[in-house]
MARTOR-988569 format. One line per 10 residues: number of its first residue (from 1); for each residue x, z, y of C-alpha. Coordinates in pm, whole numbers. Each point is the difference from the previous one (the first is absolute). Example, Ala and Ser with C-alpha at 12.3 -4.5 7.8 and 13.67 -1.06 7.14 Angstrom:
<pts>
1) 1230 780 -450  137 -66 344
</pts>
This chain:
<pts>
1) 0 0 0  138 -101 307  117 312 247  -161 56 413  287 146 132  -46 119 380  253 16 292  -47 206 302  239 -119 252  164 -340 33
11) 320 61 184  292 -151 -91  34 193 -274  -395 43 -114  20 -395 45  271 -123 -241  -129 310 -237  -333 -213 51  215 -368 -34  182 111 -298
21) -283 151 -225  -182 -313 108  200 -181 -212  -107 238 -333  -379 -26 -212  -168 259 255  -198 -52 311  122 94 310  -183 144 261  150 100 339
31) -174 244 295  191 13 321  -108 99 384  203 -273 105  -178 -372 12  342 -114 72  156 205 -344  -246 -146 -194  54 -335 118  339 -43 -135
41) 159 -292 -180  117 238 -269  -375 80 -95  -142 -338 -89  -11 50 -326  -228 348 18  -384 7 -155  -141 143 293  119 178 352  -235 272 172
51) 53 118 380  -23 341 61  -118 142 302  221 287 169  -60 391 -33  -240 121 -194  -322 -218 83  99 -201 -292  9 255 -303  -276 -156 -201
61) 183 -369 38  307 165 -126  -153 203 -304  -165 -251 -71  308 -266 -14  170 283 -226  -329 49 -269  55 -365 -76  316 16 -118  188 88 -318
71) 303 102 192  94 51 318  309 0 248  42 212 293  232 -169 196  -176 122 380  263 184 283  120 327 -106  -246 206 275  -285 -146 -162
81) 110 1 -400  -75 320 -96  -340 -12 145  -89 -344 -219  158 137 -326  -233 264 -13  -284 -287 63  142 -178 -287  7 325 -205  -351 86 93
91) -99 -345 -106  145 26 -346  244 -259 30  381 0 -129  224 -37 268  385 -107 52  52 120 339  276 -78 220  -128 101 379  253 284 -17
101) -212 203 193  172 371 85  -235 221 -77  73 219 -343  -215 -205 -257  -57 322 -216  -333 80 113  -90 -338 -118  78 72 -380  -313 210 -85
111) -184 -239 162  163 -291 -215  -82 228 -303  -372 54 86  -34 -379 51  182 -109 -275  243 -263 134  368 -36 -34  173 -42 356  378 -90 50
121) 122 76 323  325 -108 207  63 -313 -287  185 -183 279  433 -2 68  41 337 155  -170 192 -115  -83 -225 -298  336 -96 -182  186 220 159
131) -189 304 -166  -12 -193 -321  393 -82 14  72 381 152  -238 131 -386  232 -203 -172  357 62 98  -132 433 36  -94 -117 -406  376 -73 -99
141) 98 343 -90  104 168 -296  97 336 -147  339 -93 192  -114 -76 353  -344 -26 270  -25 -150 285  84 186 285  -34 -239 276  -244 -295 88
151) 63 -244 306  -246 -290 51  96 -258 251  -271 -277 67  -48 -215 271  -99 -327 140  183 -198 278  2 -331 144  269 -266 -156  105 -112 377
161) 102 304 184  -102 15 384  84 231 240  -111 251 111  -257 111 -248  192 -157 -297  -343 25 -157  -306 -151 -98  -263 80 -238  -297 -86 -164
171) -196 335 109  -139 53 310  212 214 231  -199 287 50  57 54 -424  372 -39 13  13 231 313  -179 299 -192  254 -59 -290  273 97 342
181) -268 285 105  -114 196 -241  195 292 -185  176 -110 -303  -34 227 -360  309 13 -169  168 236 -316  329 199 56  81 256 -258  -275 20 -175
191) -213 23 357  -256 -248 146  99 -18 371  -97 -176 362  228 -172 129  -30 -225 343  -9 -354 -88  285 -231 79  258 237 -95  259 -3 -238
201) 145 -353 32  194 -146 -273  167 -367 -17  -40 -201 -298  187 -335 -112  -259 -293 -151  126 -273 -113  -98 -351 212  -128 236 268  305 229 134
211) -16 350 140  -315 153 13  -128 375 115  -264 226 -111  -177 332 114  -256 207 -163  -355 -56 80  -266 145 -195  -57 -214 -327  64 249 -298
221) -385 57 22  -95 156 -370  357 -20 -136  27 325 178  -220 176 -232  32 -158 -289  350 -105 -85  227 353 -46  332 -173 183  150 305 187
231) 67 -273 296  -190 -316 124  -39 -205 264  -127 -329 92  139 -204 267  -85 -288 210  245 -319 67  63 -166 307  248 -205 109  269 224 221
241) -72 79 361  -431 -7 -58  5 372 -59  155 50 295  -216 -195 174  -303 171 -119  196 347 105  37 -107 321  -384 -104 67  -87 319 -180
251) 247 222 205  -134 -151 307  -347 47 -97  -156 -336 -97  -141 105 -289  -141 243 88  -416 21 -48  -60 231 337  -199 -227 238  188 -71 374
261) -186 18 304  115 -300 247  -11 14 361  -279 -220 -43  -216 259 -206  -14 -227 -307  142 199 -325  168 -135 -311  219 184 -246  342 -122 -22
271) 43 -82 -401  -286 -262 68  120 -132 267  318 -84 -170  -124 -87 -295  -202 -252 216  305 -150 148  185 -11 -378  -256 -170 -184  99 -339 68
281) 393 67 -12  -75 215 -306  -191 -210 -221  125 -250 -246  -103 -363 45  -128 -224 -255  254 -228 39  280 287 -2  165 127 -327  29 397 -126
291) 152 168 -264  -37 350 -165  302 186 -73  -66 289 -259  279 243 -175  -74 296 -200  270 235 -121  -1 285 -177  304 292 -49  16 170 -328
301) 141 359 -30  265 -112 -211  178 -231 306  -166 -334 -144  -180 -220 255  -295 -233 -86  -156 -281 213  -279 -229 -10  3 -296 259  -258 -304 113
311) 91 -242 254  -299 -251 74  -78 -246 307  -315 -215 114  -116 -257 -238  48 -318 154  -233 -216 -195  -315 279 40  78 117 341  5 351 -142
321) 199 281 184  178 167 -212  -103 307 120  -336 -94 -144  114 -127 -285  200 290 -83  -329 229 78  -276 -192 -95  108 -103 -339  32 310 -144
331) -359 77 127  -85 -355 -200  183 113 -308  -183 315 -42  -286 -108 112  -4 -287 -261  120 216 -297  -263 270 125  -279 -275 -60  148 -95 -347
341) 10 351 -143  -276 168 222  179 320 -25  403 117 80  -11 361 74  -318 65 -20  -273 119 250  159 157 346  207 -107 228  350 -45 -112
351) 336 -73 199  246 -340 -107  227 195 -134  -231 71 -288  0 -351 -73  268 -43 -246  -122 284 -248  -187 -289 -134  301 -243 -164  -225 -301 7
361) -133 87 385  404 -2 93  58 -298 -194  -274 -233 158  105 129 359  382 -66 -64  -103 -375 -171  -277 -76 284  244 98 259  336 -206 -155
371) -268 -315 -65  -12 8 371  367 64 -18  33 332 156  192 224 -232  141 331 58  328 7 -133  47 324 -215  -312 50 -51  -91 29 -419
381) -237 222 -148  33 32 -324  -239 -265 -170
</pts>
């Protein structure tokens, strides 16, 4: 029987999610606010595509576009994804969810249990693979050694390098700004800490890029609870001079969200003003190329040193960023296998990094991502 699968948000990574399971035996449906999203070249091949009205006048419209579906994926902006997984929930639909929203999705596991659905949250890069790659390297230990340390570096940056910003994404800038913002959870000792983002820098050598730098932002996410590595982080990769950049305009109080009163009376708080005047220099355009840099190394207590590496760039014959195709196909691999086997973990709502305690759920994400030749290097679970 052929599957409805539902997508709620076309982006640029909700729309090659959309392009790519287009492609499979199920029917694609797409919802979007946006007339313009859902008018994209990469959706021509979609069943059907349903315009949602903003706030909350169009609830029934959305529940609706959820109840007729067998699965659903929550791709929407992180300030409204928590709010539409519990829809989804309370419809009774499984869900693959990548909206990253911040909230703690705990209260939303009794719920998941009283409506009997299976929901996978952050199955994107990071978090995504990086908690799945972090699960496996914390796995290699014996009676002889553990893991005591866990660095994940992940990042996306454009292939031409321009100054000043020496960065463009396929976000919106408000999103990467809160990854510069907010407090970042990390593990020392044994201890989960808050630390200020953008600290900590560290250079890194990739090979047919150069020199790059990273800082911790605030992307361990569940890891912290449930992988027992005395020390984690996660950190962010730029090129070098961006973070610097982004101290500056912090320091001088750019970002921040207090509104300014102008001589003239009018008001506006500074973040959106400058995330008004970096949207155009910040965003990647079609016709520009990205790649997504990703290293994950772990330190053993008995001096040995494991690491795990993916180097991927913008598909040139899809016009996919890489940056969505690094995301959005691990939300298409699991949402695919999900479908096939109608159960994983079972009913709740479970992290990525619980992925791989199925073999055969680690082996058809590994071969769907290396068919679409993105392979983490390092990277083999036992079969």
């Amino acid at each position: 029987m052929t599957k409805e699968i539902g997508i709620i948000g076309v982006g640029r990574v909700g729309g090659v999610i959309a392009a790519e399971l287009s492609t499979t035996s199920s029917r694609i449906h797409v919802a979007d606010t946006s007339a313009q999203a859902l008018s994209h070249r990469f959706l021509h091949h979609v069943t059907s595509r349903t315009q949602l009205e903003g706030g909350n006048d169009n609830e029934s419209a959305l529940r609706k576009f959820i109840r007729d579906r067998d699965l659903i994926i929550n791709c929407t902006p992180g300030h409204i994804g928590f709010r539409t997984l519990r829809t989804i929930i309370e419809e009774k639909r499984p869900c693959i969810d990548i909206s990253f929203f911040p909230e703690d999705p705990e209260p939303l596991q009794a719920l998941a249990v009283q409506h009997g659905v299976e929901v996978w949250i952050d199955m994107g890069l990071a978090p995504g693979m990086s908690n799945i790659v972090g699960a496996f390297l914390a796995s290699k230990r014996s009676d002889q050694r553990r893991c005591n340390a866990l660095d994940l570096f992940v990042g996306g940056l454009p292939v031409e390098r321009t100054l000043p910003l020496q960065y463009k994404a396929v976000f919106s800038p408000s999103d990467v700004i809160e990854e510069y913002l907010r407090p970042a959870r990390i593990k020392r000792g044994g201890e989960v800490l808050s630390v200020p983002p953008l600290t900590e820098p560290e250079h890194l050598e990739f090979s047919g890029v150069g020199t790059v730098e990273a800082f911790i932002t605030d992307g361990l996410r569940t890891l912290v609870q449930s992988l027992e590595v005395p020390n984690m982080r996660e950190m962010t990769i730029r090129y070098p001079g961006h973070r610097e950049v982004m101290q500056t305009l912090l320091k001088l109080g750019f970002l921040s969200d207090t509104d300014v009163t102008l001589p003239s009376g009018a008001s506006c708080a500074p973040r959106t003003f400058t995330e008004h005047l970096l949207r155009d220099q910040w965003t990647l355009k079609e016709f520009e190329s990205d790649q997504t840099l990703f290293l994950a190394r772990a330190q053993y207590d008995d001096g040995t040193t494991e690491i795990v590496e993916m180097h991927d760039t913008k598909d040139p014959v899809t016009g996919y960023s890489s940056m969505a195709r690094t995301t959005g196909f691990v939300a298409c691999a699991a949402a695919e296998y999900l479908l096939l086997k109608q159960r994983v973990g079972g009913i709740g709502v479970h992290p990525p990094e619980r992925w791989c305690e199925e073999k055969e759920a680690c082996a058809h994400l590994i071969n769907f991502l290396e068919q679409r030749n993105i392979t983490y290097r390092g990277f083999q679970p036992a079969q």
